[in-house]
C-alpha positions, 0 to 999 in steps of 0.5 A: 500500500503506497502512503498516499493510500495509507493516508486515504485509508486513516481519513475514512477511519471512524472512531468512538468519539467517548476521549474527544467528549471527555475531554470537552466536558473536562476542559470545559469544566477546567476552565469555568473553575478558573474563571471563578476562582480568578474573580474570587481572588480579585484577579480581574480587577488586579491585573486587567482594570487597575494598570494604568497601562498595558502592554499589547501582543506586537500586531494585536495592538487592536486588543485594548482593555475594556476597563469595568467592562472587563466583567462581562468579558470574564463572565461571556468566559466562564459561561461560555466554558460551561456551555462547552462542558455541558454541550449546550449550543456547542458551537457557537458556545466554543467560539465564545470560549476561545473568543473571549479567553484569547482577547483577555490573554491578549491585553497585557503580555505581562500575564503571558504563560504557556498553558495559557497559549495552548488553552487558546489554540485547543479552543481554536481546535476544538470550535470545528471538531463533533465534540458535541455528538454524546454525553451533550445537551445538544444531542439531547435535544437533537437526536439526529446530532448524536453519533456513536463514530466519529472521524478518528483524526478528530480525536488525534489531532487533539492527541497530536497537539498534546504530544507537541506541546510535551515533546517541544518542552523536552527538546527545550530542556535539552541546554546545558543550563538545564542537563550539565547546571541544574539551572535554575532548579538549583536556585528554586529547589532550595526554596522550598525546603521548608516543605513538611517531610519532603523538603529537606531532601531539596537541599540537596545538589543532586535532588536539582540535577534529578529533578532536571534529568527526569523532568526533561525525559518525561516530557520527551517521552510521555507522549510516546507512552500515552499512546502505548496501551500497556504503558498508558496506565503507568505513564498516566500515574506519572503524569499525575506524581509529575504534575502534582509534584510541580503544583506544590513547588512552582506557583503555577495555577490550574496548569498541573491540574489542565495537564492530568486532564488533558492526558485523559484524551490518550485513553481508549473509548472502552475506558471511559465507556467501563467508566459510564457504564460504572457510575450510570449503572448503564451499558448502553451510553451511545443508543445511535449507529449513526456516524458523524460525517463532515460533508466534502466541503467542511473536511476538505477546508478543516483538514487543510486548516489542520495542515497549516495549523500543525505546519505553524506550531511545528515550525514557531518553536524554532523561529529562534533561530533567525536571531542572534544571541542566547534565547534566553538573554534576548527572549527573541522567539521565545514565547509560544514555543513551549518553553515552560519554566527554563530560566531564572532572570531578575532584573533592574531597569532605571529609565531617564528622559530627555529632551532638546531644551535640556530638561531631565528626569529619572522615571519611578517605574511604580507609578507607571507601571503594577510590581507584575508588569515591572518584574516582566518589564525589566527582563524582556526587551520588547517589554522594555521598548514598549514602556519607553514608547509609554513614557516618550507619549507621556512626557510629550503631554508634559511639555517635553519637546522630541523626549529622548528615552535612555534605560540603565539595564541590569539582568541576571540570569539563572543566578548569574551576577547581573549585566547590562541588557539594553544598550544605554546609549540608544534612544528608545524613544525612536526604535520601533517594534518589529520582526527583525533582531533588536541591535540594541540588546547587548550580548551576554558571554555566557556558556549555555547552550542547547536547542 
Protein backbone atom coordinates (compact mmCIF):
# COMPACT_ATOMS: atom_id res chain seq x y z
CA UNK A 1 0.00 0.00 0.00
CA UNK A 2 1.66 3.10 -1.00
CA UNK A 3 1.39 6.01 1.62
CA UNK A 4 -0.99 8.23 -0.19
CA UNK A 5 -3.49 5.17 0.17
CA UNK A 6 -2.41 4.97 3.52
CA UNK A 7 -3.27 8.34 4.13
CA UNK A 8 -6.71 7.72 2.21
CA UNK A 9 -7.39 4.94 4.35
CA UNK A 10 -6.56 6.67 8.01
CA UNK A 11 -9.19 9.81 6.64
CA UNK A 12 -12.01 7.47 6.20
CA UNK A 13 -11.43 5.67 9.90
CA UNK A 14 -14.27 6.18 12.33
CA UNK A 15 -13.83 6.04 15.92
CA UNK A 16 -15.96 6.11 19.29
CA UNK A 17 -15.90 9.87 19.98
CA UNK A 18 -16.27 8.97 24.12
CA UNK A 19 -11.82 10.52 24.76
CA UNK A 20 -12.69 13.91 22.45
CA UNK A 21 -16.17 14.21 24.69
CA UNK A 22 -14.38 13.53 27.82
CA UNK A 23 -12.31 15.92 27.15
CA UNK A 24 -14.55 18.77 26.08
CA UNK A 25 -16.54 18.43 29.29
CA UNK A 26 -13.15 18.37 31.03
CA UNK A 27 -11.61 21.45 29.53
CA UNK A 28 -14.75 22.86 29.61
CA UNK A 29 -15.42 22.35 33.42
CA UNK A 30 -11.33 23.13 33.81
CA UNK A 31 -11.91 26.48 32.91
CA UNK A 32 -15.37 27.59 34.04
CA UNK A 33 -13.06 26.53 37.66
CA UNK A 34 -10.53 29.19 36.63
CA UNK A 35 -12.82 31.82 35.88
CA UNK A 36 -14.34 31.53 39.15
CA UNK A 37 -11.58 31.27 41.19
CA UNK A 38 -9.83 34.50 39.30
CA UNK A 39 -12.84 36.56 40.31
CA UNK A 40 -12.65 35.09 43.82
CA UNK A 41 -9.25 36.45 44.07
CA UNK A 42 -9.52 39.83 42.72
CA UNK A 43 -7.76 38.68 39.99
CA UNK A 44 -9.92 40.58 37.39
CA UNK A 45 -9.60 44.00 38.77
CA UNK A 46 -5.83 43.33 39.67
CA UNK A 47 -4.50 42.78 36.60
CA UNK A 48 -6.99 43.93 33.57
CA UNK A 49 -8.87 47.11 35.46
CA UNK A 50 -6.22 48.81 37.81
CA UNK A 51 -2.92 49.01 35.04
CA UNK A 52 -2.68 52.30 34.22
CA UNK A 53 -1.04 50.83 31.17
CA UNK A 54 -0.76 47.77 29.34
CA UNK A 55 1.46 46.01 27.10
CA UNK A 56 -0.24 44.71 24.00
CA UNK A 57 0.90 41.48 21.77
CA UNK A 58 3.14 43.16 18.61
CA UNK A 59 0.15 43.15 15.65
CA UNK A 60 -2.67 42.96 18.41
CA UNK A 61 -2.45 46.19 19.36
CA UNK A 62 -6.15 46.29 18.42
CA UNK A 63 -6.79 44.24 21.69
CA UNK A 64 -7.38 47.27 24.14
CA UNK A 65 -8.66 46.73 27.85
CA UNK A 66 -12.05 47.18 28.48
CA UNK A 67 -11.91 48.81 31.78
CA UNK A 68 -15.27 47.88 34.03
CA UNK A 69 -16.43 46.18 31.14
CA UNK A 70 -13.80 43.61 31.58
CA UNK A 71 -16.68 41.83 33.91
CA UNK A 72 -18.66 40.84 31.13
CA UNK A 73 -15.74 39.70 29.38
CA UNK A 74 -14.99 37.10 32.42
CA UNK A 75 -18.41 36.17 32.53
CA UNK A 76 -19.11 35.73 28.40
CA UNK A 77 -15.67 33.22 29.62
CA UNK A 78 -16.98 31.36 32.26
CA UNK A 79 -20.41 30.87 30.77
CA UNK A 80 -19.44 30.13 27.62
CA UNK A 81 -16.69 27.26 29.07
CA UNK A 82 -19.70 25.98 30.96
CA UNK A 83 -21.85 25.63 27.94
CA UNK A 84 -18.84 23.59 26.16
CA UNK A 85 -18.72 21.48 29.48
CA UNK A 86 -22.39 20.98 29.23
CA UNK A 87 -22.58 20.82 25.37
CA UNK A 88 -25.25 23.48 25.01
CA UNK A 89 -25.23 25.43 21.59
CA UNK A 90 -21.76 23.61 21.38
CA UNK A 91 -20.61 25.68 18.69
CA UNK A 92 -21.29 28.97 19.00
CA UNK A 93 -20.60 28.35 22.62
CA UNK A 94 -16.79 27.30 21.61
CA UNK A 95 -16.38 30.02 19.71
CA UNK A 96 -17.33 32.39 22.67
CA UNK A 97 -14.94 30.37 24.59
CA UNK A 98 -11.83 30.78 22.67
CA UNK A 99 -13.10 34.39 21.62
CA UNK A 100 -13.17 35.75 24.88
CA UNK A 101 -10.46 33.53 26.64
CA UNK A 102 -8.00 34.90 23.93
CA UNK A 103 -8.88 38.52 23.93
CA UNK A 104 -8.31 38.62 27.70
CA UNK A 105 -4.95 36.80 27.42
CA UNK A 106 -4.30 39.49 24.68
CA UNK A 107 -4.29 42.60 26.56
CA UNK A 108 -1.39 42.55 28.61
CA UNK A 109 1.55 40.40 27.66
CA UNK A 110 2.78 40.59 31.41
CA UNK A 111 0.36 37.93 32.40
CA UNK A 112 1.88 35.63 29.48
CA UNK A 113 2.12 31.63 30.19
CA UNK A 114 2.48 28.78 28.12
CA UNK A 115 -0.72 26.86 29.20
CA UNK A 116 -2.37 29.97 28.67
CA UNK A 117 -1.40 29.71 24.90
CA UNK A 118 -2.19 26.06 24.48
CA UNK A 119 -5.94 26.57 26.10
CA UNK A 120 -6.22 29.01 23.47
CA UNK A 121 -5.23 27.12 20.34
CA UNK A 122 -7.43 23.72 21.82
CA UNK A 123 -10.04 26.40 21.87
CA UNK A 124 -9.47 27.20 18.08
CA UNK A 125 -9.09 23.41 17.57
CA UNK A 126 -11.99 22.20 19.37
CA UNK A 127 -14.58 25.05 17.53
CA UNK A 128 -14.61 22.77 14.19
CA UNK A 129 -14.48 19.34 15.78
CA UNK A 130 -18.01 16.89 16.95
CA UNK A 131 -17.27 17.35 20.37
CA UNK A 132 -20.94 17.70 20.83
CA UNK A 133 -22.39 14.14 19.38
CA UNK A 134 -22.89 12.47 23.11
CA UNK A 135 -22.83 12.97 26.68
CA UNK A 136 -24.13 16.62 25.39
CA UNK A 137 -27.32 18.73 25.81
CA UNK A 138 -27.32 19.15 22.48
CA UNK A 139 -27.72 15.75 21.16
CA UNK A 140 -30.40 15.77 23.77
CA UNK A 141 -32.44 17.90 22.42
CA UNK A 142 -31.18 16.52 18.81
CA UNK A 143 -31.45 13.32 18.43
CA UNK A 144 -30.00 13.45 14.79
CA UNK A 145 -26.86 15.24 16.36
CA UNK A 146 -25.96 12.08 18.40
CA UNK A 147 -23.34 9.54 16.58
CA UNK A 148 -21.51 6.70 18.02
CA UNK A 149 -18.47 7.30 15.30
CA UNK A 150 -16.52 9.90 14.55
CA UNK A 151 -13.88 10.66 12.44
CA UNK A 152 -10.88 9.33 14.01
CA UNK A 153 -8.26 12.18 13.18
CA UNK A 154 -10.50 14.14 15.12
CA UNK A 155 -9.81 12.92 18.19
CA UNK A 156 -5.87 12.55 17.10
CA UNK A 157 -5.42 15.90 16.30
CA UNK A 158 -6.10 16.75 19.72
CA UNK A 159 -3.60 13.93 20.79
CA UNK A 160 -1.04 15.28 18.36
CA UNK A 161 -1.21 18.84 19.66
CA UNK A 162 -0.71 17.39 23.45
CA UNK A 163 2.31 15.05 22.14
CA UNK A 164 3.73 18.60 20.65
CA UNK A 165 3.25 20.88 23.39
CA UNK A 166 5.32 17.97 25.71
CA UNK A 167 7.84 16.98 23.08
CA UNK A 168 8.75 20.78 22.11
CA UNK A 169 9.23 21.25 26.24
CA UNK A 170 11.80 18.48 26.47
CA UNK A 171 13.61 19.38 23.35
CA UNK A 172 13.98 22.72 25.00
CA UNK A 173 15.25 21.34 28.08
CA UNK A 174 17.98 19.76 26.25
CA UNK A 175 20.95 23.12 27.28
CA UNK A 176 23.38 22.59 29.46
CA UNK A 177 21.83 25.22 31.94
CA UNK A 178 19.36 22.61 32.27
CA UNK A 179 21.25 18.92 31.85
CA UNK A 180 25.05 19.88 32.96
CA UNK A 181 23.97 23.08 35.64
CA UNK A 182 20.77 22.06 37.11
CA UNK A 183 19.53 25.66 36.49
CA UNK A 184 17.65 27.11 37.77
CA UNK A 185 16.28 24.09 39.88
CA UNK A 186 19.04 24.53 41.64
CA UNK A 187 18.05 28.12 42.65
CA UNK A 188 14.31 27.17 43.21
CA UNK A 189 14.61 23.66 44.97
CA UNK A 190 16.20 25.18 47.92
CA UNK A 191 13.44 27.45 48.47
CA UNK A 192 11.11 25.04 49.44
CA UNK A 193 12.95 23.37 51.91
CA UNK A 194 10.66 24.06 54.48
CA UNK A 195 8.16 21.86 52.74
CA UNK A 196 6.62 19.41 55.52
CA UNK A 197 8.69 15.93 55.44
CA UNK A 198 9.70 16.33 51.97
CA UNK A 199 11.63 19.30 51.96
CA UNK A 200 14.73 18.95 53.22
CA UNK A 201 15.57 16.47 50.63
CA UNK A 202 15.52 19.90 48.27
CA UNK A 203 18.69 20.95 49.83
CA UNK A 204 20.45 18.82 48.41
CA UNK A 205 22.59 19.40 44.88
CA UNK A 206 21.54 16.03 43.40
CA UNK A 207 17.87 16.40 44.01
CA UNK A 208 18.14 19.68 41.15
CA UNK A 209 20.07 17.53 38.69
CA UNK A 210 17.38 14.63 39.42
CA UNK A 211 14.62 16.93 39.29
CA UNK A 212 16.24 18.24 35.68
CA UNK A 213 17.35 14.85 34.01
CA UNK A 214 13.74 13.23 34.88
CA UNK A 215 11.60 16.19 34.09
CA UNK A 216 13.23 16.67 30.66
CA UNK A 217 12.87 12.79 29.52
CA UNK A 218 9.08 12.67 30.75
CA UNK A 219 8.49 15.46 28.62
CA UNK A 220 10.36 13.81 25.56
CA UNK A 221 8.75 10.75 26.26
CA UNK A 222 5.42 10.98 27.85
CA UNK A 223 3.72 11.50 24.84
CA UNK A 224 5.22 8.11 23.16
CA UNK A 225 4.00 6.19 26.37
CA UNK A 226 0.42 7.62 26.46
CA UNK A 227 -0.05 6.36 23.08
CA UNK A 228 1.22 2.79 24.07
CA UNK A 229 -1.75 0.77 25.62
CA UNK A 230 0.16 -1.32 28.05
CA UNK A 231 2.46 1.60 29.07
CA UNK A 232 -0.57 4.11 29.24
CA UNK A 233 -1.68 3.23 32.76
CA UNK A 234 1.91 3.67 34.21
CA UNK A 235 2.73 6.72 32.31
CA UNK A 236 -0.69 8.06 33.23
CA UNK A 237 0.20 7.74 37.06
CA UNK A 238 3.48 9.52 36.23
CA UNK A 239 1.74 12.22 34.88
CA UNK A 240 -0.27 12.57 37.67
CA UNK A 241 3.07 12.30 40.54
CA UNK A 242 4.76 14.55 37.89
CA UNK A 243 2.32 17.08 37.72
CA UNK A 244 1.34 17.03 41.35
CA UNK A 245 4.79 17.46 42.33
CA UNK A 246 5.33 20.75 40.05
CA UNK A 247 1.61 22.00 41.95
CA UNK A 248 3.41 22.05 45.39
CA UNK A 249 6.77 23.75 44.34
CA UNK A 250 6.20 26.23 41.35
CA UNK A 251 3.11 28.85 41.67
CA UNK A 252 1.69 27.67 38.51
CA UNK A 253 -2.13 27.72 38.97
CA UNK A 254 -4.50 25.48 37.38
CA UNK A 255 -1.86 24.36 34.54
CA UNK A 256 -0.72 20.74 36.54
CA UNK A 257 -4.38 20.17 37.00
CA UNK A 258 -5.33 21.21 32.93
CA UNK A 259 -2.29 18.85 32.18
CA UNK A 260 -3.96 15.46 34.03
CA UNK A 261 -6.94 16.08 32.45
CA UNK A 262 -5.96 16.72 29.13
CA UNK A 263 -3.68 13.42 29.46
CA UNK A 264 -7.23 11.70 29.66
CA UNK A 265 -7.76 12.30 25.84
CA UNK A 266 -4.78 9.16 25.06
CA UNK A 267 -7.09 6.55 26.60
CA UNK A 268 -9.08 4.41 24.55
CA UNK A 269 -13.03 4.81 24.41
CA UNK A 270 -13.59 1.47 26.44
CA UNK A 271 -12.11 3.25 29.13
CA UNK A 272 -14.06 5.70 29.68
CA UNK A 273 -17.40 3.73 28.36
CA UNK A 274 -16.22 0.99 31.55
CA UNK A 275 -16.46 4.28 33.45
CA UNK A 276 -20.02 5.41 32.28
CA UNK A 277 -21.16 2.02 32.45
CA UNK A 278 -19.71 2.18 36.26
CA UNK A 279 -21.06 5.28 37.52
CA UNK A 280 -24.81 5.21 35.37
CA UNK A 281 -25.09 1.77 36.10
CA UNK A 282 -25.87 1.64 32.37
CA UNK A 283 -24.49 -0.28 29.33
CA UNK A 284 -25.80 1.02 26.58
CA UNK A 285 -24.26 5.10 26.53
CA UNK A 286 -24.41 5.86 22.51
CA UNK A 287 -28.08 4.17 21.53
CA UNK A 288 -27.39 5.56 17.88
CA UNK A 289 -25.37 3.75 14.81
CA UNK A 290 -25.28 6.83 13.36
CA UNK A 291 -21.58 8.47 12.31
CA UNK A 292 -20.78 11.67 12.02
CA UNK A 293 -19.53 12.79 8.62
CA UNK A 294 -18.50 16.08 7.70
CA UNK A 295 -19.54 16.94 4.22
CA UNK A 296 -16.72 17.35 1.16
CA UNK A 297 -16.56 20.90 1.76
CA UNK A 298 -16.01 21.09 5.60
CA UNK A 299 -13.31 18.40 5.59
CA UNK A 300 -11.70 19.41 2.80
CA UNK A 301 -11.29 23.42 4.48
CA UNK A 302 -10.93 21.63 8.04
CA UNK A 303 -8.50 19.07 7.15
CA UNK A 304 -6.42 21.86 5.17
CA UNK A 305 -6.55 24.43 8.32
CA UNK A 306 -5.15 21.25 10.08
CA UNK A 307 -2.38 21.06 7.89
CA UNK A 308 -1.37 24.52 8.07
CA UNK A 309 -2.05 24.65 11.74
CA UNK A 310 0.38 21.86 12.65
CA UNK A 311 2.91 23.19 9.91
CA UNK A 312 2.90 26.53 12.34
CA UNK A 313 3.43 25.07 15.63
CA UNK A 314 5.88 22.94 14.28
CA UNK A 315 7.93 25.45 12.80
CA UNK A 316 7.42 28.54 15.54
CA UNK A 317 9.48 26.74 18.25
CA UNK A 318 12.49 27.25 16.24
CA UNK A 319 11.55 30.87 14.94
CA UNK A 320 14.61 31.34 17.35
CA UNK A 321 16.95 30.50 15.19
CA UNK A 322 16.58 33.74 12.63
CA UNK A 323 18.11 35.80 15.96
CA UNK A 324 21.38 36.08 17.11
CA UNK A 325 22.42 35.71 20.58
CA UNK A 326 21.25 33.49 23.78
CA UNK A 327 17.47 32.78 23.73
CA UNK A 328 17.42 33.28 26.85
CA UNK A 329 19.15 36.63 27.28
CA UNK A 330 17.42 38.24 24.17
CA UNK A 331 13.88 36.22 24.53
CA UNK A 332 13.59 36.85 20.87
CA UNK A 333 11.19 33.85 19.72
CA UNK A 334 10.84 32.75 22.88
CA UNK A 335 7.08 32.83 23.80
CA UNK A 336 4.63 30.48 22.03
CA UNK A 337 7.28 27.89 21.72
CA UNK A 338 6.69 25.70 24.75
CA UNK A 339 9.42 26.80 26.59
CA UNK A 340 7.99 26.08 30.09
CA UNK A 341 9.62 27.41 33.44
CA UNK A 342 13.93 27.32 31.67
CA UNK A 343 15.29 30.29 33.19
CA UNK A 344 15.52 32.43 36.49
CA UNK A 345 16.00 36.14 35.43
CA UNK A 346 15.98 39.19 37.96
CA UNK A 347 16.30 42.32 36.56
CA UNK A 348 16.54 46.32 37.32
CA UNK A 349 15.64 48.78 34.50
CA UNK A 350 16.07 52.72 35.64
CA UNK A 351 14.78 54.84 32.54
CA UNK A 352 15.83 58.71 32.27
CA UNK A 353 14.11 61.29 29.74
CA UNK A 354 15.37 63.74 27.93
CA UNK A 355 14.64 66.26 25.73
CA UNK A 356 16.17 69.14 23.25
CA UNK A 357 15.85 72.06 25.87
CA UNK A 358 17.63 70.49 28.22
CA UNK A 359 15.12 69.03 30.61
CA UNK A 360 15.89 65.82 32.51
CA UNK A 361 14.02 63.26 34.68
CA UNK A 362 14.65 59.95 36.15
CA UNK A 363 11.17 57.81 35.96
CA UNK A 364 9.66 55.85 39.01
CA UNK A 365 8.63 52.88 37.47
CA UNK A 366 5.87 52.28 40.20
CA UNK A 367 3.85 54.95 39.15
CA UNK A 368 3.55 53.80 35.69
CA UNK A 369 3.58 50.52 35.93
CA UNK A 370 1.92 47.42 38.52
CA UNK A 371 5.01 45.24 40.62
CA UNK A 372 3.94 42.17 37.72
CA UNK A 373 4.36 44.24 34.97
CA UNK A 374 7.71 45.96 36.32
CA UNK A 375 9.26 42.43 37.02
CA UNK A 376 8.16 41.46 33.50
CA UNK A 377 9.36 44.65 32.07
CA UNK A 378 12.65 44.60 33.34
CA UNK A 379 13.81 41.40 31.72
CA UNK A 380 12.03 41.40 28.11
CA UNK A 381 13.20 43.89 25.55
CA UNK A 382 10.19 44.06 23.83
CA UNK A 383 8.56 44.93 27.03
CA UNK A 384 11.34 47.39 27.72
CA UNK A 385 10.78 49.05 24.17
CA UNK A 386 7.12 49.21 24.75
CA UNK A 387 7.49 51.00 28.07
CA UNK A 388 9.80 53.52 26.53
CA UNK A 389 7.35 54.27 23.98
CA UNK A 390 4.90 54.53 27.13
CA UNK A 391 6.86 57.45 28.66
CA UNK A 392 8.03 59.07 25.30
CA UNK A 393 3.98 59.78 24.87
CA UNK A 394 3.99 60.67 28.36
CA UNK A 395 6.31 63.28 28.60
CA UNK A 396 5.35 64.50 25.48
CA UNK A 397 1.63 65.81 27.11
CA UNK A 398 4.20 67.18 29.98
CA UNK A 399 5.60 69.58 27.89
CA UNK A 400 8.78 67.58 26.68
CA UNK A 401 9.98 68.54 23.47
CA UNK A 402 11.13 65.46 20.95
CA UNK A 403 11.79 63.15 24.61
CA UNK A 404 14.57 61.15 24.34
CA UNK A 405 14.47 57.60 26.23
CA UNK A 406 17.54 56.02 27.60
CA UNK A 407 17.43 52.64 30.39
CA UNK A 408 20.05 51.60 32.62
CA UNK A 409 19.52 47.85 32.45
CA UNK A 410 20.86 45.05 34.62
CA UNK A 411 19.65 41.47 34.47
CA UNK A 412 20.65 38.34 35.98
CA UNK A 413 20.35 35.07 34.60
CA UNK A 414 19.94 31.69 36.49
CA UNK A 415 21.95 33.07 39.38
CA UNK A 416 24.38 34.61 37.02
CA UNK A 417 25.92 38.38 38.51
CA UNK A 418 23.72 40.79 36.53
CA UNK A 419 24.85 42.51 33.20
CA UNK A 420 23.59 45.44 31.04
CA UNK A 421 20.62 44.41 28.60
CA UNK A 422 19.94 47.47 26.64
CA UNK A 423 22.41 49.35 25.19
CA UNK A 424 22.22 52.99 27.42
CA UNK A 425 23.34 55.00 24.60
CA UNK A 426 20.29 54.17 22.23
CA UNK A 427 17.29 56.31 22.17
CA UNK A 428 14.34 54.11 22.84
CA UNK A 429 12.13 56.82 22.02
CA UNK A 430 12.73 56.31 18.21
CA UNK A 431 13.08 52.46 17.85
CA UNK A 432 10.24 50.54 16.52
CA UNK A 433 8.96 47.05 17.23
CA UNK A 434 9.13 44.59 14.57
CA UNK A 435 10.36 41.06 13.14
CA UNK A 436 13.69 41.80 12.75
CA UNK A 437 16.55 41.08 15.62
CA UNK A 438 16.94 44.37 18.49
CA UNK A 439 20.80 45.70 17.79
CA UNK A 440 20.34 47.45 20.54
CA UNK A 441 20.18 44.07 23.34
CA UNK A 442 23.50 43.88 24.39
CA UNK A 443 25.47 40.32 24.23
CA UNK A 444 25.60 38.16 27.24
CA UNK A 445 29.21 35.91 27.03
CA UNK A 446 27.71 33.03 28.91
CA UNK A 447 28.15 29.35 28.21
CA UNK A 448 24.57 27.97 27.74
CA UNK A 449 23.80 26.08 25.17
CA UNK A 450 21.21 23.99 23.53
CA UNK A 451 18.09 23.61 21.28
Amino acid sequence: MTATNKIQTYLQKTASPLPLIFFRIALGSMLFASIVRFWYNGWIEALYINPKHYFPFYGFEFVTPLGEFTYILFILCGASALMVALGLFYRVSSVVLFASFTYIELIDKSTYLNHYYFISLVCLLMIFLPANTALSLDALRNKKLAASQIPAWCTDSVKLFVGMLYFFAGLAKVNSDWLIHALPLRIWLPAKNDLPIIGGIFNHLWVAYAFAWIGCLYDLCIPFLLSNKKARPFAYMAVVIFHTLTSMLFPIGMFPYVMMATALIFFSPEFFHNILTKVSGNNTIVTTDRVFRYSRPARVCLQAFLAIFFIIQSVLPFRYLAYPGELFWTEQGYRFSWRVMLMEKAGHAEFTVKDTQGRLAVVDNKAFLTTLQEKMMTTQPDMILQYAHILRDHYTAQGFHSPQVYVDSYVALNGRLGMPLIDPHTNLANQHESFRAKPWILPHNHDSKGL
